[in-house]
C-alpha positions, 0 to 999 in steps of 0.5 A: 167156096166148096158149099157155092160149087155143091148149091150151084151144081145142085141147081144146074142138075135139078134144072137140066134133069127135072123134066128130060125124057132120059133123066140118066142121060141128061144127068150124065151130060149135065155132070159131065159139062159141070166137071168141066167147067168147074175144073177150067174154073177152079184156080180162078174159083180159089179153090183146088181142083181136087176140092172142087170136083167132090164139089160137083159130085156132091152136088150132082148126087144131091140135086138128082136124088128126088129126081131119078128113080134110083139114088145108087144108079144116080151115084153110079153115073155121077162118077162115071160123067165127072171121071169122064169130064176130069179126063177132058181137063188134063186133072190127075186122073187117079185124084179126080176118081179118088175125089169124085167117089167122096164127093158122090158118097158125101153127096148120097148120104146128105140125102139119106142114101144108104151107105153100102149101096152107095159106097158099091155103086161109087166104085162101080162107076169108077169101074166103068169109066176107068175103061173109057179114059184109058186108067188102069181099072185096078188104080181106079179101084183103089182111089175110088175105095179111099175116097169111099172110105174116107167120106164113110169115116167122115160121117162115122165110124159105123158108116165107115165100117158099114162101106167097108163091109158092103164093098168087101162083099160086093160081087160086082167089085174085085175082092182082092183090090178092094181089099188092098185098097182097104188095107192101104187105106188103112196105113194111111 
């Protein structure tokens, strides 16, 4: 069922972006409206909600990689919509981020995005939405790195050692909960 929601959200965004004046815009409301409808659907889908917005992250990412100029700023809307999008549906928001990041993560390195760029731009976009949907940014922060994390250690342990480095030495990201994320993580 996970691999439907990834195809059909893959189809929907290249359809909606491939050819928009604004690729990020479109690629934002398109992401935004897919996690919606995903999340209203999900019991009905037989899949959990948590499943089904990595889902739509995945499929996102993958469906705007040859379309966008950029894959990490790809990413980085990505989250940001479908965080967006979770918080219309009443979904815990915290999961919703943590699932998204991986999804997104998951989604870029199918496509041959670059792991480091991709695990900062993830976070970054959770960052961003925190503020708008009214989650503590630290929280935010969190969940994305252990949704990062988890989809890097997924692929291998290079990769995972690879987002860690990346987001430990990310300016743009608080070093302090990043690495309390990690170290959280690390527990689990």
């Amino acid at each position: 069922m996970l691999d439907r929601i990834v195809k059909e959200v893959m189809d929907a965004i290249i359809a909606v972006v491939k050819g928009a004046d604004d690729t990020m815009t479109a690629l934002r409301t398109a992401v935004k409206n897919q996690t919606t409808g995903v999340l209203k659907d999900a019991g009905n889908l037989g899949t959990a909600a948590t499943d089904a917005i990595a889902g739509v992250a995945e499929g996102a990412v993958r469906g705007a990689s040859g379309i966008v100029t950029s894959s990490t700023e790809a990413v980085k809307s990505t989250v940001h919509a479908a965080i967006e999008g979770a918080s219309e549906t009443g979904v815990d928001i915290l999961a919703a981020v943590r699932n998204v990041a991986r999804g997104a993560v998951s989604g870029a390195t199918g496509v041959g995005g670059d792991i480091a760029l991709t695990s900062v731009a993830a976070v970054e976009g959770a960052i961003e939405a925190a503020g708008k949907v009214g989650v503590d940014v630290s929280k935010a922060v969190g969940s994305a790195v252990t949704g990062v994390i988890h989809a890097a250690d997924n692929i291998g342990s290079e990769a995972g050692s690879t987002a860690r480095k990346a987001l430990l030495n990310a300016a743009s990201l608080p070093r302090d909960v990043i690495e309390k994320a990690i170290e959280g993580g690390a527990k689990k």
